[in-house]
C-alpha positions as semicolon CSV with decimal commas, in nm:
position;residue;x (nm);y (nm);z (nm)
1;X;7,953;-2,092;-9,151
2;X;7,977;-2,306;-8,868
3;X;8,242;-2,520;-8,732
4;X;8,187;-2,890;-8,632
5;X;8,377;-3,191;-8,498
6;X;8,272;-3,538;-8,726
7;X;8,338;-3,886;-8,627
8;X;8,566;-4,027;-8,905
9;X;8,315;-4,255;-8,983
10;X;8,123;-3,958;-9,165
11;X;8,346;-4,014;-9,475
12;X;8,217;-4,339;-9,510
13;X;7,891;-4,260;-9,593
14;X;7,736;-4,149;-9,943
15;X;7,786;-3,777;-10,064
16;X;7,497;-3,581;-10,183
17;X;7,150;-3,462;-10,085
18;X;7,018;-3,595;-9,718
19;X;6,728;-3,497;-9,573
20;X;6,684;-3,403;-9,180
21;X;6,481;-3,708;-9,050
22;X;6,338;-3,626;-8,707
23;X;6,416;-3,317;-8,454
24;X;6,476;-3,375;-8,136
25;X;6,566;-3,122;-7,852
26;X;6,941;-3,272;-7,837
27;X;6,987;-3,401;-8,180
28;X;6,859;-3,395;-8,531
29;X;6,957;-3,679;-8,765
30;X;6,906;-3,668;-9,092
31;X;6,861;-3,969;-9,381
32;X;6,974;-4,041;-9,695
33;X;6,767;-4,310;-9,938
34;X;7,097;-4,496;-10,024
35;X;7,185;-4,600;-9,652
36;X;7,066;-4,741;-9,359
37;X;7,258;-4,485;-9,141
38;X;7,155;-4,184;-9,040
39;X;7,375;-3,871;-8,993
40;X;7,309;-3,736;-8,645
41;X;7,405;-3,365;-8,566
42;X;7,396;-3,249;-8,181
43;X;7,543;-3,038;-7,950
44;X;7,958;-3,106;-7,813
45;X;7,774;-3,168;-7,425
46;X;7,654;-3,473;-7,589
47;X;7,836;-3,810;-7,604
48;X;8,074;-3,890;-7,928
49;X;7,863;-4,105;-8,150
50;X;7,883;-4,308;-8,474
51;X;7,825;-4,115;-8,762
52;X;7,792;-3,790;-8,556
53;X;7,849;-3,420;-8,614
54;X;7,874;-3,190;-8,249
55;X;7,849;-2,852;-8,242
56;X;7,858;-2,599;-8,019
57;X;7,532;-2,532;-7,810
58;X;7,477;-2,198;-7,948
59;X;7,520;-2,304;-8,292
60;X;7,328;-2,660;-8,250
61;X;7,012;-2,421;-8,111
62;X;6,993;-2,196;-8,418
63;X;6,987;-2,491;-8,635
64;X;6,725;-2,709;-8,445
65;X;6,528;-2,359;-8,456
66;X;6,561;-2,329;-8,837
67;X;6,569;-2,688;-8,950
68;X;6,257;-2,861;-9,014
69;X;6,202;-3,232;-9,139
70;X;6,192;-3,305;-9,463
71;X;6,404;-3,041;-9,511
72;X;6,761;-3,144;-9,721
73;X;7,127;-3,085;-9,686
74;X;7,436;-3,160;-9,911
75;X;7,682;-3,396;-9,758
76;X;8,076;-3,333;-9,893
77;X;8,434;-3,421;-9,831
78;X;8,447;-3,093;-9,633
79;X;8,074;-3,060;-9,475
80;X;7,742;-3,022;-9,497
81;X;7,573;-2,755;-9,674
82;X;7,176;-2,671;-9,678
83;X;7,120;-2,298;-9,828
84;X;7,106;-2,127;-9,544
85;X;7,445;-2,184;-9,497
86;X;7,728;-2,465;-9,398
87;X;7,810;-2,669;-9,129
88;X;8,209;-2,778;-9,176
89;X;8,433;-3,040;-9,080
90;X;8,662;-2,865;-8,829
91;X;8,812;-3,162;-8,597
92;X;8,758;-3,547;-8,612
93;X;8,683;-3,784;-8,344
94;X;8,745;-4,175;-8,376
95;X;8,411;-4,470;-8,293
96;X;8,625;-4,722;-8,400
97;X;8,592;-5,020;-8,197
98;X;8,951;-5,172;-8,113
99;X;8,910;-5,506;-7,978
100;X;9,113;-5,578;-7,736
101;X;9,167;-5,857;-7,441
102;X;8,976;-5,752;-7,108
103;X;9,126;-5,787;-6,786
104;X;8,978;-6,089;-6,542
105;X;8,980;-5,878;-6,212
106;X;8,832;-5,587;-6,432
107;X;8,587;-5,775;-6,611
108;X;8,503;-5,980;-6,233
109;X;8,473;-5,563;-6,126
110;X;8,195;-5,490;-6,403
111;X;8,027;-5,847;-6,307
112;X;7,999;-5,765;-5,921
113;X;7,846;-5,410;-5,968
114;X;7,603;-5,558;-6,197
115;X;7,519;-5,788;-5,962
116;X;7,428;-5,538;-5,693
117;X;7,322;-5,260;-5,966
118;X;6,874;-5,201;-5,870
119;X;6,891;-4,935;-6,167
120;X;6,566;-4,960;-6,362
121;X;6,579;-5,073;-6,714
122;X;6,381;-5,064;-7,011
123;X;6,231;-5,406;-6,973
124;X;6,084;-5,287;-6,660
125;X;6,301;-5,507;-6,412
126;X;6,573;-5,396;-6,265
127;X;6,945;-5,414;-6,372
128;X;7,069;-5,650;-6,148
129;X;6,756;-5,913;-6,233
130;X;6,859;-5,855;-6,603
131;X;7,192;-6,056;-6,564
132;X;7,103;-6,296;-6,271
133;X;6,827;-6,501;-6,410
134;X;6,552;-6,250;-6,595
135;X;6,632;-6,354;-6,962
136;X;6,820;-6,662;-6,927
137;X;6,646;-6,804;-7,220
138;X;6,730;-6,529;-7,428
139;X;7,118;-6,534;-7,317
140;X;7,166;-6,904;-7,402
141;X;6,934;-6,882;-7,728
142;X;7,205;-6,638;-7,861
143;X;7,470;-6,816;-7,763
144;X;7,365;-7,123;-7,908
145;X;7,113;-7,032;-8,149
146;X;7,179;-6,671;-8,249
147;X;6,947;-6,604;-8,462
148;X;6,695;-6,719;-8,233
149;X;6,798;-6,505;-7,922
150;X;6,794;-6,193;-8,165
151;X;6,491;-6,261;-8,295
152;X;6,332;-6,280;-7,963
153;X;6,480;-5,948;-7,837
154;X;6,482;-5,722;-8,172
155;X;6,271;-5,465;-8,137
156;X;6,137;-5,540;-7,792
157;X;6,069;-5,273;-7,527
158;X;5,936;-4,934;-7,608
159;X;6,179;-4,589;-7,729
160;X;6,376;-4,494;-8,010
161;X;6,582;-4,797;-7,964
162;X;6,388;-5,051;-7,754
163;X;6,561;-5,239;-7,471
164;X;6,622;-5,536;-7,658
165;X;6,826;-5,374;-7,937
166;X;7,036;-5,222;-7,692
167;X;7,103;-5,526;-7,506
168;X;7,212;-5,677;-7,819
169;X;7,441;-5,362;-7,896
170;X;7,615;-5,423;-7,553
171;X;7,650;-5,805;-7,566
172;X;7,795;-5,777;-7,920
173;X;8,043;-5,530;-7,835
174;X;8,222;-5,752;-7,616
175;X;8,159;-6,071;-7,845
176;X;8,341;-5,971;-8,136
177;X;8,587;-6,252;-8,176
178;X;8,561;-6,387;-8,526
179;X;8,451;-6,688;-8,570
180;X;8,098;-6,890;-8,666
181;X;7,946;-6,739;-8,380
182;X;8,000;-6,413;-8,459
183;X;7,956;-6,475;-8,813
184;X;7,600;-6,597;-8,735
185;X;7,477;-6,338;-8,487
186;X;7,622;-6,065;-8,749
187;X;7,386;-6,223;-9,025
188;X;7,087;-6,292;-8,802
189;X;7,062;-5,940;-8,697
190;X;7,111;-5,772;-8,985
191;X;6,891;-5,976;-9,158
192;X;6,595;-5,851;-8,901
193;X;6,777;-5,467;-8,948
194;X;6,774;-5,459;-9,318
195;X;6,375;-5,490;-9,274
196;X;6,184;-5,203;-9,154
197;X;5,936;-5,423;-8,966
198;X;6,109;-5,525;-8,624
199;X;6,283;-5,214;-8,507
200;X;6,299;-4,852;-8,555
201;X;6,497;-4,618;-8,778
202;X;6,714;-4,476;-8,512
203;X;6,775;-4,825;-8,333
204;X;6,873;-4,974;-8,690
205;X;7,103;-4,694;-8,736
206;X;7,283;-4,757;-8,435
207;X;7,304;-5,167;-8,457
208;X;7,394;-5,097;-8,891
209;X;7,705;-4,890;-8,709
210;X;7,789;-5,124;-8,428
211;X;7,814;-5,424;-8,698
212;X;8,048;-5,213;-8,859
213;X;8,242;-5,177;-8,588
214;X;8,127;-4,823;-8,452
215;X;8,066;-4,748;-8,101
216;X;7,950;-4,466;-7,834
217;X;8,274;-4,268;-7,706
218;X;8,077;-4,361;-7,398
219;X;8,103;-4,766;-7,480
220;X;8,475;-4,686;-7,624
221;X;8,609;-4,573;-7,289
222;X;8,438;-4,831;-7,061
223;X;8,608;-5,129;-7,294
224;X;8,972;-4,968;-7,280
225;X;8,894;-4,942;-6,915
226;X;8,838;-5,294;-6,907
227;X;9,117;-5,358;-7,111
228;X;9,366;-5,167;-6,861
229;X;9,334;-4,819;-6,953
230;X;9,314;-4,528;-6,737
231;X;8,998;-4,403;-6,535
232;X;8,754;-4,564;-6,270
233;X;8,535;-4,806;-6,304
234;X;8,190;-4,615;-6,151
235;X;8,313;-4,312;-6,380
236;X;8,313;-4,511;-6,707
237;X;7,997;-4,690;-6,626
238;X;7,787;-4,360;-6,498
239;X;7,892;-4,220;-6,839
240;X;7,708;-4,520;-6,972
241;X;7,421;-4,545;-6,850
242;X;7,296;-4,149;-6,794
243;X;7,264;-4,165;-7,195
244;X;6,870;-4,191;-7,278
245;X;6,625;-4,311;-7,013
246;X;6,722;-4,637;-7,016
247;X;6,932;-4,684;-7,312
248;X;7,264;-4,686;-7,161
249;X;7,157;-4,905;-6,902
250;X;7,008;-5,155;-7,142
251;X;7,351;-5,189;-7,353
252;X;7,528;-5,215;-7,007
253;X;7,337;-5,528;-6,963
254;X;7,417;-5,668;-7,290
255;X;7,788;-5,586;-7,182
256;X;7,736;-5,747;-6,826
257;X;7,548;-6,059;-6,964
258;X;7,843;-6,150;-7,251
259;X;8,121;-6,135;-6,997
260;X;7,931;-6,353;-6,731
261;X;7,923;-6,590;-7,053
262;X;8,302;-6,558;-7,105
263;X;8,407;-6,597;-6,737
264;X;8,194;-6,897;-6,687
């Protein structure tokens, strides 16, 4: 048996058989033909993610040794259990997203660094030309024509979750207030997720969570931060973007971009 801490979220998905999807040397995440998510198992060093399962190193290397794709697992109330043995539900951790009202100054703070920020990115220009004039057409098609500015940045860039997606992660993270706008970037991008022909299966996984209102532990902290809470500012935003090779940098610019919108 082996102890685990699950995001909350886990008990929202479907019980029963899964299968392990794809091995990776941090993570293994496994699918299930009745969702789009995928359950995503990796080691506690790693960041708190939607839908996740962290375990200790030790015990996250014996499984990526044994598990193979294809191979299937039983998910329960209490864990998940493949024959060789169980993985159970010791501790919970929280990706709710809990929108609150950003600070000005704070949100001005985020702004300046991205400004100045020469970090590359996965559209191959650097972070700061991201948010000062690289996809202005993109930026005010989704603001005015969401389903336009999604469609020209799903699936674009290379990786598990291209550059695009991830932008679009960030700058709907701090978009959320309801209203038609949201309503109709929500619709236009999971009408492109719910097909399997514009992004990949991880990259869908992670925009079918954020749409539900699950985030990154990493994302979590970085909007409380903005929001007043405790920390620094170059703490919360290296814990960002040192997820994937550009990944975290990509959904920092989606971030960056939607508050330059809402500060004018």
């Amino acid at each position: 048996m082996v102890r685990a801490q699950a995001d909350r979220a886990v008990r929202e998905l479907a019980r029963g058989q899964w299968q392990v999807h794809s091995v990776f040397s941090h993570a293994i995440n496994l699918a299930n033909d009745c969702e789009r998510r995928l359950l995503l198992l990796a080691p506690h060093q790693g960041r708190q993610v939607p839908g996740g399962i962290l375990l200790a190193p030790s015990d996250f290397a014996r499984l990526r040794a044994s598990w193979s794709v294809g191979q299937t697992a039983k998910l329960t109330d209490s864990g998940l259990h493949t024959d060789e043995g169980c993985v159970v539900f010791d501790t919970w951790y929280d990706s709710t997203y809990q929108p609150s009202s950003p600070l000005v100054d704070r949100c001005n703070a985020l702004i300046e660094l991205g400004w100045r920020a020469t970090w590359p990115t996965g559209f191959q220009r650097p972070f700061n030309a991201l948010v000062t004039g690289a996809l202005d057409q993109e930026i005010a098609a989704l603001q005015t024509e969401p389903g336009r500015g999604v469609a020209a940045l799903i699936g674009r860039g290379l990786g598990l979750t291209p550059a695009g997606d991830d932008f679009l992660l960030g700058y709907w993270l701090v978009n959320q207030t309801p209203g038609p706008w949201a309503t109709a970037f929500q619709a236009a991008l999971l009408e492109k997720i719910s097909s399997p022909s514009y992004t990949t299966t991880v990259s869908r996984n992670y925009l079918q969570w954020a749409l539900a209102g699950h985030f990154s532990g990493s994302l979590l902290a970085l909007t409380n931060w903005l929001a007043g809470g405790d920390g620094q500012l170059t703490e919360r935003v290296h814990s960002v973007i040192d997820y994937g090779n550009t990944s975290g940098r990509d959904t920092l610019a989606g971030m960056v971009a939607g508050l330059m919108q809402q500060t004018g």
